[in-house]
Backbone bond lengths (Angstrom), bond angles and torsions (degrees), N, CA, C in turn:
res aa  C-N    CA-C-N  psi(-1)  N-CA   C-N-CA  omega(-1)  CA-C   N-CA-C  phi
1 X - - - 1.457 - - 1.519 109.18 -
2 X 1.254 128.59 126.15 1.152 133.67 166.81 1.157 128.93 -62.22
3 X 1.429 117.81 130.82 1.630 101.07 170.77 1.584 136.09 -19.75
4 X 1.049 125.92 -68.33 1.193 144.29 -176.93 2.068 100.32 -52.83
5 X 0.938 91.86 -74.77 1.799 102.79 166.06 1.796 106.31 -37.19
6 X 1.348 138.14 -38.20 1.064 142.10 -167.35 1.301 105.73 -87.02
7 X 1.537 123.00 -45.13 1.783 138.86 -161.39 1.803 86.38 -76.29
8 X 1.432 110.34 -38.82 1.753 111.55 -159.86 1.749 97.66 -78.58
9 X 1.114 114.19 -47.32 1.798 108.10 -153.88 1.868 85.78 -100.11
10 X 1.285 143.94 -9.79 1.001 131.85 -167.59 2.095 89.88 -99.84
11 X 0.728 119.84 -34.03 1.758 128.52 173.13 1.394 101.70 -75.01
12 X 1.421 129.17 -27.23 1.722 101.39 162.38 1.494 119.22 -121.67
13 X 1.474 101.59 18.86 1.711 90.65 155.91 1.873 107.47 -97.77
14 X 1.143 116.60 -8.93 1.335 114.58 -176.98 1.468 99.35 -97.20
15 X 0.864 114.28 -15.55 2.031 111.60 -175.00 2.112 97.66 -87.01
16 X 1.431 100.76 0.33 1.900 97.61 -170.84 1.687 84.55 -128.32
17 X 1.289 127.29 -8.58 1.453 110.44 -171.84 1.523 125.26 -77.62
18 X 1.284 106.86 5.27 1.488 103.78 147.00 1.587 124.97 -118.65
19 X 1.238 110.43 39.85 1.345 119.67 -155.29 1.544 97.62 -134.14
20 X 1.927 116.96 107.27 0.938 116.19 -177.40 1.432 125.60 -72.91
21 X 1.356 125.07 6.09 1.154 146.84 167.25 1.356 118.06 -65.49
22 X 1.194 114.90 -25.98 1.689 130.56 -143.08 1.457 91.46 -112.31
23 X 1.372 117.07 -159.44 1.727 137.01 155.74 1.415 113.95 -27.82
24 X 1.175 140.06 148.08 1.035 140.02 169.17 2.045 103.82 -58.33
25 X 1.608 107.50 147.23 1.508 116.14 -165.14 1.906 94.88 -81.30
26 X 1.619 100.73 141.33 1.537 111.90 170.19 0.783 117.55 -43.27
27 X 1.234 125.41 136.05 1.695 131.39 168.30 1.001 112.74 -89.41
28 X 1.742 135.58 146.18 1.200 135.32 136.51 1.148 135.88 -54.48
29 X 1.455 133.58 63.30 1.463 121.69 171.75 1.478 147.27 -60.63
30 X 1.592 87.81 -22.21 1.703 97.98 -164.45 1.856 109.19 -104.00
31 X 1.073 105.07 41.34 1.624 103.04 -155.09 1.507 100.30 -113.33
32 X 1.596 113.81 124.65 1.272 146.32 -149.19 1.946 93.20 -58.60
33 X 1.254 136.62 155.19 1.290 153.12 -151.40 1.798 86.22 -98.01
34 X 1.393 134.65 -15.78 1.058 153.17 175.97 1.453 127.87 -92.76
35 X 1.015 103.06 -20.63 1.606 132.22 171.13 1.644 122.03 -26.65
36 X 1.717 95.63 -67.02 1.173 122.24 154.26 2.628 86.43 71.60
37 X 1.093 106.77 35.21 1.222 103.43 -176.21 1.591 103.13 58.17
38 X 1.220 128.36 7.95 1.456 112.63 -178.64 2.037 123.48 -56.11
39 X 1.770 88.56 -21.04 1.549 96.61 -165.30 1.592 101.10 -67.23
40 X 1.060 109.24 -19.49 1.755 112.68 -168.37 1.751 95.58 -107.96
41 X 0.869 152.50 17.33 1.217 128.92 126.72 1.912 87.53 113.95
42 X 1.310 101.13 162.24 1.634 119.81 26.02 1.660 101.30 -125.45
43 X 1.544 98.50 143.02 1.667 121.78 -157.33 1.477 94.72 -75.90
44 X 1.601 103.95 139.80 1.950 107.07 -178.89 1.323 103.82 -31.78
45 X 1.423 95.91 173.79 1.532 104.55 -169.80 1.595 116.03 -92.83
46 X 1.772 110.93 -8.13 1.152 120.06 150.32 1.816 144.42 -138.01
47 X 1.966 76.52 49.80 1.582 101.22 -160.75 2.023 81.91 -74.11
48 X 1.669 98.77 155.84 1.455 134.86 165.94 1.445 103.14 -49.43
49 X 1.588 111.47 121.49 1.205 121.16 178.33 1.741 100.67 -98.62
50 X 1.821 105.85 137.95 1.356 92.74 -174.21 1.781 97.66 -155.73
51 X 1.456 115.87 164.43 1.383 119.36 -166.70 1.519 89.07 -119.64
52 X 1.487 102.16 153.66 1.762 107.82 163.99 1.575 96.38 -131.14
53 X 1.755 136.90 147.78 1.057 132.50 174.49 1.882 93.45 -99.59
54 X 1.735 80.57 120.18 1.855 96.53 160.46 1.347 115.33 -85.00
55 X 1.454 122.36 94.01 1.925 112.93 -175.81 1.293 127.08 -101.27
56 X 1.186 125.32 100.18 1.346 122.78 171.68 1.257 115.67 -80.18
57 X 1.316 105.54 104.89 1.722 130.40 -165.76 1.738 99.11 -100.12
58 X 1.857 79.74 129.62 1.944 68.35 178.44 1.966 99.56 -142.19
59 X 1.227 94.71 134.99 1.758 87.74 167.51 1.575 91.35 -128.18
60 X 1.625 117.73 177.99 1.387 108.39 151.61 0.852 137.49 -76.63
61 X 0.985 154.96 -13.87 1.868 151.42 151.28 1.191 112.50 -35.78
62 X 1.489 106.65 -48.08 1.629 98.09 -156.32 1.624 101.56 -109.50
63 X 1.767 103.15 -17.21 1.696 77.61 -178.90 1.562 96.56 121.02
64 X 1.423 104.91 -158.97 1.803 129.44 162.02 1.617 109.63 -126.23
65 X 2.168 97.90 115.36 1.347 97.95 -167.87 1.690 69.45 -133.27
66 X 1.436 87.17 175.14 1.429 116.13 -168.41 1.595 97.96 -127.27
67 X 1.436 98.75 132.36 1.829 106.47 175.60 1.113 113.49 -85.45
68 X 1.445 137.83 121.54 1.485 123.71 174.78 1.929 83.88 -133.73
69 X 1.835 82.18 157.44 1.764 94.74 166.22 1.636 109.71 -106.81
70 X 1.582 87.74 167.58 1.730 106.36 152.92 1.091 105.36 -98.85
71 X 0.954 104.82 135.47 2.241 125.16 169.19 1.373 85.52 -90.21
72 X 1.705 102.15 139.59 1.403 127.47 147.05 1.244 108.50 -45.23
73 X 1.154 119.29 132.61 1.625 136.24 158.91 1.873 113.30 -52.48
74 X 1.669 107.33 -17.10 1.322 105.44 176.78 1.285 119.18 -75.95
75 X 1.205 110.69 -8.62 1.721 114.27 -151.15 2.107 89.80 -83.99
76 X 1.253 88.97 157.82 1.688 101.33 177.28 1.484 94.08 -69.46
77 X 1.174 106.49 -68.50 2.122 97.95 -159.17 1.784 96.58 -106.23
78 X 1.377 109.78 146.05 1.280 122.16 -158.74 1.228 162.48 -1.89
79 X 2.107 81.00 78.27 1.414 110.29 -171.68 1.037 117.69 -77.33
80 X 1.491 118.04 133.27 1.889 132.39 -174.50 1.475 114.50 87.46
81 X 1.718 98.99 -10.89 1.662 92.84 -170.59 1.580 103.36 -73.81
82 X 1.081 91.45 179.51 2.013 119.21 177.99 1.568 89.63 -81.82
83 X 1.545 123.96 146.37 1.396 115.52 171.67 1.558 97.75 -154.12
84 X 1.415 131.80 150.49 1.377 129.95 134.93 1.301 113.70 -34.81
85 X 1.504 124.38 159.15 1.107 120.18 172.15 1.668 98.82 -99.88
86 X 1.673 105.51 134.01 1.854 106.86 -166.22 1.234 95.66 -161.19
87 X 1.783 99.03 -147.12 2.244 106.00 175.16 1.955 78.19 139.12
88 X 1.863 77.15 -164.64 1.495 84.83 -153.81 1.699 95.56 -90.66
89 X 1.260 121.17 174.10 1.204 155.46 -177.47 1.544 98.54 -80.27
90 X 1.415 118.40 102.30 1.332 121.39 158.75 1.985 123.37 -52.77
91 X 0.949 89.90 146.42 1.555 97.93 160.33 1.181 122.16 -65.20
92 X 1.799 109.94 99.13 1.915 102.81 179.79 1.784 92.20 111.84
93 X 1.334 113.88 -0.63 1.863 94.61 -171.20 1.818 92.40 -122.66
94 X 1.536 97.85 156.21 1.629 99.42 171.42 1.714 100.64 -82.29
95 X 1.408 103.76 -174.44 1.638 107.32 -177.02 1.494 102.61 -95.56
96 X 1.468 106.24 0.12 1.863 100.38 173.41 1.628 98.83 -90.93
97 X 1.612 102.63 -36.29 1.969 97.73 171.05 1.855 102.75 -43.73
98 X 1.242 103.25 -83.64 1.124 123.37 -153.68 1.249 93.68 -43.56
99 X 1.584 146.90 -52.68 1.588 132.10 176.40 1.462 107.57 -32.05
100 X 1.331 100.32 -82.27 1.680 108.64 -176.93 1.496 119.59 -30.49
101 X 0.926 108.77 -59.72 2.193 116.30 -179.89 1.867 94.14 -65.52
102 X 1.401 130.48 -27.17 1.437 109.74 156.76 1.382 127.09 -43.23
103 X 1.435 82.62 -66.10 1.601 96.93 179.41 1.045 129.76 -46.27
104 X 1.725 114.91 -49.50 1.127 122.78 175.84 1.779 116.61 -53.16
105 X 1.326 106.00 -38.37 1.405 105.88 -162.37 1.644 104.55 -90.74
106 X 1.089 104.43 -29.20 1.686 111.09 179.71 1.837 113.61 -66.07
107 X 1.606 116.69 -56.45 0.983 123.40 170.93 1.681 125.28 -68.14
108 X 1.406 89.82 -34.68 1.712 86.99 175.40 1.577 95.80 102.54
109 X 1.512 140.79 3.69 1.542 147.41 -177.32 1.474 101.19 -153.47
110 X 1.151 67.08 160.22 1.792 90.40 178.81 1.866 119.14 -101.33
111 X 0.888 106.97 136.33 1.512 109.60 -178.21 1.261 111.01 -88.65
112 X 1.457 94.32 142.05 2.090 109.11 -138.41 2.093 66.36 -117.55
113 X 1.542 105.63 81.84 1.812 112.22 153.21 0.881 110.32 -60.35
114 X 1.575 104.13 139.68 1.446 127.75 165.92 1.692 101.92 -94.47
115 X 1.280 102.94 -68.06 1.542 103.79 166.76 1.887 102.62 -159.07
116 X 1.346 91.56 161.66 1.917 106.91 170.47 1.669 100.15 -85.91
117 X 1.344 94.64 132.31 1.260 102.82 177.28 1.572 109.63 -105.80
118 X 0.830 105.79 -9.92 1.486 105.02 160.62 1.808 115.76 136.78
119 X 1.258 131.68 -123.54 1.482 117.99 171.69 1.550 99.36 -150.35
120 X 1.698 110.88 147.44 1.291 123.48 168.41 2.015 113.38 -83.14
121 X 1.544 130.82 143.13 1.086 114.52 -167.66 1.472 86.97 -70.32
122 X 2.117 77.33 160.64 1.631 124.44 -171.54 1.200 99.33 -72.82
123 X 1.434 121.13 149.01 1.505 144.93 -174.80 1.402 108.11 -143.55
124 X 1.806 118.61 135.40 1.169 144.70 -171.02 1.496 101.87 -84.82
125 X 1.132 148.37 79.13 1.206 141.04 -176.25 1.910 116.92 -81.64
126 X 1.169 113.76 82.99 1.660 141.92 -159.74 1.385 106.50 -34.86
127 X 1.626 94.85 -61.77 1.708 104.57 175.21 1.395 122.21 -50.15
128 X 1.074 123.28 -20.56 1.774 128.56 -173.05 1.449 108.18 -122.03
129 X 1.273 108.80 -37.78 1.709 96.13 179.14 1.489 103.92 104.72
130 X 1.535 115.29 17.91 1.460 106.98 -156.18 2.384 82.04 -106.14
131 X 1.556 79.33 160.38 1.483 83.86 156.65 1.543 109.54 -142.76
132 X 1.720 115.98 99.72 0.620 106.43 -143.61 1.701 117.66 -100.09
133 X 0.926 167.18 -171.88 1.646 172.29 -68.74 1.321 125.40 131.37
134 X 1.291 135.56 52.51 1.314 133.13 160.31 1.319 127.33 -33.05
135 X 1.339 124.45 107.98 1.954 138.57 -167.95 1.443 86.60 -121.97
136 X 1.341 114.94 116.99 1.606 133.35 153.61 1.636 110.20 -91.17
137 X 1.473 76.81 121.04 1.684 89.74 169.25 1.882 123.62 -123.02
138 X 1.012 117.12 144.19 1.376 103.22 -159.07 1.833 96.83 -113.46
139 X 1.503 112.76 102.03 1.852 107.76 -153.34 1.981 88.82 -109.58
140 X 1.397 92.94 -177.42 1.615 119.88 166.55 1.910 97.26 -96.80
141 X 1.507 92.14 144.40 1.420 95.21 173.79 1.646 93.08 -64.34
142 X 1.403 106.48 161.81 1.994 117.13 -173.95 1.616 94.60 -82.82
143 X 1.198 116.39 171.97 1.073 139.73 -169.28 1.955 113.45 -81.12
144 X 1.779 72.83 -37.16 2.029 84.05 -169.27 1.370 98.55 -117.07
145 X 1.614 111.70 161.16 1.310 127.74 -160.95 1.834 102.22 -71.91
146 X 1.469 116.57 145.12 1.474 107.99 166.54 1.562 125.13 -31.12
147 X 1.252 125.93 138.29 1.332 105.44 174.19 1.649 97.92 -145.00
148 X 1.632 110.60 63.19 1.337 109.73 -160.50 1.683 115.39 -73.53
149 X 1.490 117.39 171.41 1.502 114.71 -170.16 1.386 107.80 -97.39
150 X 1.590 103.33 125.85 1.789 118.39 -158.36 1.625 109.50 -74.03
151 X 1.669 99.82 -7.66 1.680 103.93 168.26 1.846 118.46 -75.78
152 X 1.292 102.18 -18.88 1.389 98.47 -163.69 2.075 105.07 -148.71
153 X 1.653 91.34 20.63 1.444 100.37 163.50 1.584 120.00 167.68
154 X 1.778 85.14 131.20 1.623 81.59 -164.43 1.386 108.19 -102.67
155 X 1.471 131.16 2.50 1.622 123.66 159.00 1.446 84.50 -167.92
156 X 2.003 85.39 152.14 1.230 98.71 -174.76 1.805 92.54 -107.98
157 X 1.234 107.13 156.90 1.512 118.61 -167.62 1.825 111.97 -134.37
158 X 1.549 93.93 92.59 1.714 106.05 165.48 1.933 119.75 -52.23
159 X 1.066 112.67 81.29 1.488 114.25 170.81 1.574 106.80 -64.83
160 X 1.012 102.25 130.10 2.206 108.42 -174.68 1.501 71.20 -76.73
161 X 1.449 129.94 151.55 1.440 143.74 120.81 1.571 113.32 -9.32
162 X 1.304 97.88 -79.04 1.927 113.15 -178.99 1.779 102.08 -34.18
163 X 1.136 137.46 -16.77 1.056 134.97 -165.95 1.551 113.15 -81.49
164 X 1.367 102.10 -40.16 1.677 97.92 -173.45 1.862 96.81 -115.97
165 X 1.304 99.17 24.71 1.931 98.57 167.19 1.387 100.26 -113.72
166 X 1.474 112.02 168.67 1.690 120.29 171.59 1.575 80.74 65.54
167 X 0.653 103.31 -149.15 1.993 129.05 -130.79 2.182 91.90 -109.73
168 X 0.688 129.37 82.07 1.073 128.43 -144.82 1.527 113.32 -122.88
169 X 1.448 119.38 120.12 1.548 132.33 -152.54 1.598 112.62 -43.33
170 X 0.928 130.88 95.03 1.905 137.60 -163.82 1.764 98.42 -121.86
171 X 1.388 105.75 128.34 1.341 119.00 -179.47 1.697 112.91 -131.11
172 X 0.975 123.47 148.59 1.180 120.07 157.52 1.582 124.65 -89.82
173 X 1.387 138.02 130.71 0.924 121.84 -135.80 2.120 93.74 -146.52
174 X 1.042 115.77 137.79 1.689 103.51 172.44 1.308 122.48 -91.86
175 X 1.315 139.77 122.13 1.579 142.54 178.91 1.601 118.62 -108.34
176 X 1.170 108.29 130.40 1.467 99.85 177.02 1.647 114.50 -95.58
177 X 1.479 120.28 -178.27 0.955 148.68 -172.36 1.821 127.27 -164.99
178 X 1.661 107.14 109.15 0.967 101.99 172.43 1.557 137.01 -56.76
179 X 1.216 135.19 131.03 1.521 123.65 179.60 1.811 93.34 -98.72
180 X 1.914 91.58 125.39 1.830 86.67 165.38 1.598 87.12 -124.20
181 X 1.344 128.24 145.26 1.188 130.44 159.88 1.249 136.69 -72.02
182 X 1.401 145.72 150.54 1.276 146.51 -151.78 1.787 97.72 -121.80
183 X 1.521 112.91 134.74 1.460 113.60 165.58 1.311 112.33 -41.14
184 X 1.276 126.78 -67.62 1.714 151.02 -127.24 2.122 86.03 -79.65
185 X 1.605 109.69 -33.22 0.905 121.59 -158.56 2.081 117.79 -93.04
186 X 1.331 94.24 -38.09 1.426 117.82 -174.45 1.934 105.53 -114.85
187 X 0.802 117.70 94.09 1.682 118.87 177.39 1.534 103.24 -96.05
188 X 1.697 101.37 169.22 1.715 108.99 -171.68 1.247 101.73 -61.32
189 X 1.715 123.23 -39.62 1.374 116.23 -163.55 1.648 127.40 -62.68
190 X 1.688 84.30 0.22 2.016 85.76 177.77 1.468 101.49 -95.13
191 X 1.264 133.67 0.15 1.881 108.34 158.15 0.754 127.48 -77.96
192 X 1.775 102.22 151.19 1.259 111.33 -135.27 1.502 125.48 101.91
193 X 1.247 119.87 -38.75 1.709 119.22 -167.76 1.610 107.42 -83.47
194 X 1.045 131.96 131.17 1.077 154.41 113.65 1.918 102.44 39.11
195 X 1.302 111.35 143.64 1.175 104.38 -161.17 1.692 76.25 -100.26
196 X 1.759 113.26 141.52 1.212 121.52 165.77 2.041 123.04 -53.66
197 X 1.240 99.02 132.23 2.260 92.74 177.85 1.487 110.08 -68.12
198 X 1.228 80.07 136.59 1.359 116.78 -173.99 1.347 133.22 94.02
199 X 1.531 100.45 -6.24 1.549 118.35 179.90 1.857 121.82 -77.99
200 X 1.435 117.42 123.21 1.775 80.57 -170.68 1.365 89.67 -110.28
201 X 1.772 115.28 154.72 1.436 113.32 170.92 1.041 122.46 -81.12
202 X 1.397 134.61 143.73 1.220 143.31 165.49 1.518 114.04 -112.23
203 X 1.804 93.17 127.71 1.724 93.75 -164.96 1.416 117.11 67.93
204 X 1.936 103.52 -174.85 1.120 108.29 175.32 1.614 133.33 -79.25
205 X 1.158 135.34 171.62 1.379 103.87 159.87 2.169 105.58 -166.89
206 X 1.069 100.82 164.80 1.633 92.84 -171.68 1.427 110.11 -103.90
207 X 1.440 135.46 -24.26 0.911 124.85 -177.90 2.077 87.12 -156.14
208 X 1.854 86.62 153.73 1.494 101.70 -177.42 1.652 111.96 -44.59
209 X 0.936 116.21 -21.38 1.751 114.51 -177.60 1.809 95.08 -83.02
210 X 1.060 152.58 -18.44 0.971 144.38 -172.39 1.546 112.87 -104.71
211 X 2.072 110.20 -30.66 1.317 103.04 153.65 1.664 128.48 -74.61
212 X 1.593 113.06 -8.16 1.427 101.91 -176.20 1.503 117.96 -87.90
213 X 2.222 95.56 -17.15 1.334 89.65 -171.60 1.890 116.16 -85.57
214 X 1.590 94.00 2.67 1.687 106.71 174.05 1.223 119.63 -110.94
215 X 1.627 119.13 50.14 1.485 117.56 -146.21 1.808 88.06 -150.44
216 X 1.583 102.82 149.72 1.610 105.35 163.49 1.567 97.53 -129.30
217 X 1.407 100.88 157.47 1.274 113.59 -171.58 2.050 103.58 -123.20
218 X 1.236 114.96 114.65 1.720 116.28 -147.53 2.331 75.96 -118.46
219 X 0.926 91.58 134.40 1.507 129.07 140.47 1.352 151.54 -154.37
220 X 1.385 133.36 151.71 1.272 124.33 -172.80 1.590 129.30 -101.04
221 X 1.035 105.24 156.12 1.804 118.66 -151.31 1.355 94.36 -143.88
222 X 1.622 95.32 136.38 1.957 104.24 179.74 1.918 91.02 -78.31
223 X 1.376 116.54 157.16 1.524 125.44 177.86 1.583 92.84 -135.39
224 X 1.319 137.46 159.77 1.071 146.63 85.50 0.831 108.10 -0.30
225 X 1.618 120.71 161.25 1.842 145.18 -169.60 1.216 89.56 -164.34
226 X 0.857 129.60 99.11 2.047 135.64 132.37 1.090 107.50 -78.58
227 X 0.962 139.06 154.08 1.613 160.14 143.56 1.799 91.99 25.04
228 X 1.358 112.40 52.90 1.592 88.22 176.54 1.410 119.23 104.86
229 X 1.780 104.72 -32.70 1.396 94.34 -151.83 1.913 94.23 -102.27
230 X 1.232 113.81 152.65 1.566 110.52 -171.36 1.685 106.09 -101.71
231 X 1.431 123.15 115.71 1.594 110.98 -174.29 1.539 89.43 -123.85
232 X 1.432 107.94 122.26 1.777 120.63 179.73 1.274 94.99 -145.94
233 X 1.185 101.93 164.74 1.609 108.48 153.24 2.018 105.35 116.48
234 X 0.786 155.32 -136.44 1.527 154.38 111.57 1.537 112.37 -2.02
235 X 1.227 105.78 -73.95 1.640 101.54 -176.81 1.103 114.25 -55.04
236 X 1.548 137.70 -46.99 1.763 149.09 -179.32 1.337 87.63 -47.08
237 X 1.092 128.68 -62.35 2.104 128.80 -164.36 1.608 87.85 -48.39
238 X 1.470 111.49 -66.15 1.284 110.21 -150.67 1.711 110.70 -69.33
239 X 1.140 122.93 -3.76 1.210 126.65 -165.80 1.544 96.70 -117.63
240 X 1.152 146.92 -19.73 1.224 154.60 158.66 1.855 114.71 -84.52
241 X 1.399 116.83 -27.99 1.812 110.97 140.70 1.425 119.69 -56.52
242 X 1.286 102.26 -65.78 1.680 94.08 167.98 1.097 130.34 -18.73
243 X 1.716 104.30 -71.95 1.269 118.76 176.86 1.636 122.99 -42.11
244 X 1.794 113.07 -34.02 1.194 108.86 -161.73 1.386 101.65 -83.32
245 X 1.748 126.24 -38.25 1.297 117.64 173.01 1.537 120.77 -62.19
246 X 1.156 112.38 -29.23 1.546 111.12 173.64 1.277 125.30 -61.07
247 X 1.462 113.99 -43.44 1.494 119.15 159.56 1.611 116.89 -51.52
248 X 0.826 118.86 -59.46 1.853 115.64 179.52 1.192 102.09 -59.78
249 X 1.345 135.31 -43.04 1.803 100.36 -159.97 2.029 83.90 -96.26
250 X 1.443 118.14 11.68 1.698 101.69 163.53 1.455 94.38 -66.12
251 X 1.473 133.53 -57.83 1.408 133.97 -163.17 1.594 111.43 -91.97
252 X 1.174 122.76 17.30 1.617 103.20 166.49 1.640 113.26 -121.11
């Protein structure tokens, strides 16, 4: 598909994709066994509003690849994961601003737009508090080499397109999660109780606040498989919407 062919049919299947009139509505496929519908809302009433830029980067050599990072493993909320490059929504900026100044600041370049094709639906992302805004943009690879910021990414990762179209490597995969307990939440009067299901103990402990705060909590989530690398979570949804509008306007 040619650029031009991509900017045109990818701007009016996303301008009808919430429109039951239109294409049939995106599905959620890739959404963690933990999920609990949280990705679809509706997000607290004063959860963090935030943009991620979806880029379909294209030169000829390589095609149409998609930029995603690795998060530092230091970061509080999703460290090591695969991510769009995004964050929160400034005060005073739209969520197509706020993509772009991600990008810019995360990669270290600026994304050389061709045009916005419009946005994939918003997702409540639980663990962070974010609600977040998918803006597809359809760019030129940049001129200058990545030069992303080592505080908030430790490699940036070209996904070919072809990767999450056709029939496309899907695993189920196990993730953990620490349980720490909250005062407001766990009082003295629960020792004694019963360790909550699904929780396993680790070590000893005297009361349920001392088994939750020595406890992991494991469920499984479909990922992507590239070369090794596992992308689930928020991004898998958003990269498997993609996928679904891209497939229909390949065949209509």
């Amino acid at each position: 598909m040619s650029v031009d062919q991509m900017v045109d049919r990818l701007t009016g299947r996303l301008s009808g994709s919430q429109d039951s009139g239109a294409a049939a509505p995106l599905q959620w496929n890739m959404t963690p066994e933990l999920a609990y519908g949280r990705h679809r809302g509706p997000a607290r009433l004063r959860s963090r509003q935030a943009a991620v830029a979806v880029t379909l980067m294209h030169d000829d050599q390589n095609g149409w690849t998609i930029p995603l990072t690795r998060r530092p493993t230091s970061l509080r909320h999703h460290g090591g994961q695969i991510c769009f490059p995004g964050g929160r929504i400034e005060p005073g900026e739209s969520a197509e601003e706020a993509s772009l100044r991600e990008f810019d600041e995360e990669l270290g370049v600026s994304a050389d737009v061709i045009s916005r094709c419009g946005e994939l639906p918003r997702q409540y992302v639980y663990a962070s508090d974010n609600e977040v805004t998918p803006i597809v943009w359809v760019t030129r690879r940049p001129a200058m080499a990545w030069q992303p910021d080592p505080a908030e990414v430790d490699e940036v990762i070209e996904l070919p397109l072809a990767s999450i179209l056709g029939r496309p490597a899907v695993n189920q995969v196990v993730q953990k999660r620490v349980i720490r307990a909250r005062p407001h939440v766990i009082s003295s009067s629960h020792r004694g109780s019963t360790i909550p299901s699904g929780v396993t103990r680790v070590g000893t402990a005297e009361s349920i606040r001392d088994v939750l705060e020595g406890c992991e909590l494991r469920f499984r989530t479909p990922a992507f498989d590239h070369q090794g690398i596992q992308v689930w979570g928020a991004t898998a949804v958003i990269l498997d919407q993609l996928a679904q509008a891209l497939r229909y306007i390949s065949h209509s």
